[in-house]
C-alpha positions in Angstrom: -1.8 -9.2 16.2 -2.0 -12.9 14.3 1.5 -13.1 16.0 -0.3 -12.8 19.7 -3.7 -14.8 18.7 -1.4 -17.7 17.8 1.0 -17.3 20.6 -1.9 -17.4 22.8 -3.2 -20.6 21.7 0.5 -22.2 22.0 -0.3 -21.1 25.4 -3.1 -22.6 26.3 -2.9 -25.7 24.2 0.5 -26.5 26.0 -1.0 -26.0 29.4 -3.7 -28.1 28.0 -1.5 -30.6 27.4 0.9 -30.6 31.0 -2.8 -30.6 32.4 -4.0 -33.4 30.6 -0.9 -35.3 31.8 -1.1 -34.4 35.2 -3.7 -32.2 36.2 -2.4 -32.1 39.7 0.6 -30.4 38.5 -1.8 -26.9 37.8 -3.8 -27.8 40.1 -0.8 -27.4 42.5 0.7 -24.3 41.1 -2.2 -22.3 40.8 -3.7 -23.2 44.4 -0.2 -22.1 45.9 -0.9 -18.7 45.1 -2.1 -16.4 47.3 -6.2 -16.0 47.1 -6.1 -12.2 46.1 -3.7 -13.3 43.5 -5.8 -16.3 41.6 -8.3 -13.5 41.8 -6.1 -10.9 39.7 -4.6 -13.4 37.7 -8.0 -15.1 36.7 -9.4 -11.3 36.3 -5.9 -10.4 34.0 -6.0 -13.3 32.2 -9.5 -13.0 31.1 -8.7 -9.5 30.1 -5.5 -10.1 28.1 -7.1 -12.7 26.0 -10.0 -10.5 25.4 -8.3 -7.6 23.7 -6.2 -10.3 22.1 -8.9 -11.9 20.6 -10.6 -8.6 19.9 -7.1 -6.8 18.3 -6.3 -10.2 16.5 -9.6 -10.3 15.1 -9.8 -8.0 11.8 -7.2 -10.4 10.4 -8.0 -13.9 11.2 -9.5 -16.8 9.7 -12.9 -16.6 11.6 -12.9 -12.7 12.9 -16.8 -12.7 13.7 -15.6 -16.2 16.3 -12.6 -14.3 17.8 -14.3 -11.2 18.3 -17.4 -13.0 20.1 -14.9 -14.5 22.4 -13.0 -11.4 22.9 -15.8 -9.6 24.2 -17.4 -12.7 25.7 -13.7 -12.6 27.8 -14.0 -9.4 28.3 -17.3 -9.4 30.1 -15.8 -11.9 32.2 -13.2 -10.5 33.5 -15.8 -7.4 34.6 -18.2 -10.0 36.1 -15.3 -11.7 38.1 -14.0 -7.9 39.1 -17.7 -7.2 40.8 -18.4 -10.3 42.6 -14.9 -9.8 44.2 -11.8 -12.1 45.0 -13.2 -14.3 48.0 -16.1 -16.0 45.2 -13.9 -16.1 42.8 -11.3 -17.4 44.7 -14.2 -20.6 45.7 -14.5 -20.7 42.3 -11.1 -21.5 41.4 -10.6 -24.0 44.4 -14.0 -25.6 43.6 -12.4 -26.2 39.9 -9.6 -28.1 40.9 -11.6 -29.8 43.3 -13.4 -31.9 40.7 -12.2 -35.2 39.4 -8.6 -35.7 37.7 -11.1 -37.6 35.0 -13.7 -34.4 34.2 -9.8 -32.2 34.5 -8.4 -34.2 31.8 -11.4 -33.5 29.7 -11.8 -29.4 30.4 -7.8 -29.7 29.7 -7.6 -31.6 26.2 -10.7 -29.2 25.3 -7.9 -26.4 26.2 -5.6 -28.1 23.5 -8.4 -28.4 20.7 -9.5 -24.8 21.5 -5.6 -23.5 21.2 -5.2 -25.6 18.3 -8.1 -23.4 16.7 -6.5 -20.3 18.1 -3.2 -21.1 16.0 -4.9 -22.5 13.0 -7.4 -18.7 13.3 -4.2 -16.7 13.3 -2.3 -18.4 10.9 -1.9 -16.1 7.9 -4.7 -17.1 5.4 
């Protein structure tokens, strides 16, 4: 699972980086989909880097760190499942509502924070 922690920071540290660029450009993409879908999506994404995180664990660099945020993830993605699609759908649009500046920051945060995904999985 070192394969899928790293491949999963690759992930978010390249979106990191099209976002830092041009945050409009995710900004775009995701608000294009349909509200029920951000929903899932936000709810699935927070799942699949939960068990990620939480499978990956045992055999990276800082297991106690990745298994805090796997469950951390996980409990998010429950949270976002009961208060339903429409508030987490405001949620979403209120996030790419805010200012390309405080975007750019959130977004090269997403490239330090995949950066330390890679560097966790790496074979020690």
């Amino acid at each position: 699972m070192s394969v899928a922690v790293i491949l999963l920071g690759l992930v978010i540290a390249g979106l990191g980086v099209v976002g830092s660029v041009r945050p409009d450009l995710i900004g775009r993409a995701v608000l294009g989909w349909q509200p029920r879908t951000r929903s899932r999506v936000a709810i699935g994404a927070r799942v699949v880097f939960g068990v990620v995180l939480l499978l990956g664990a045992p055999n990276s660099r800082f297991p106690i760190v990745l298994y805090a945020l796997g469950g951390i993830a996980i409990v998010a993605a429950i949270v976002l499942a009961f208060v339903g699609s429409a508030r987490t759908d405001e949620l979403v649009k209120g996030w790419f509502n805010m200012s390309p500046a405080f975007l750019r920051i959130w977004l090269l945060a997403a490239v330090v924070f995949g950066a330390f995904l890679v560097y966790s999985g790496a074979a020690t």
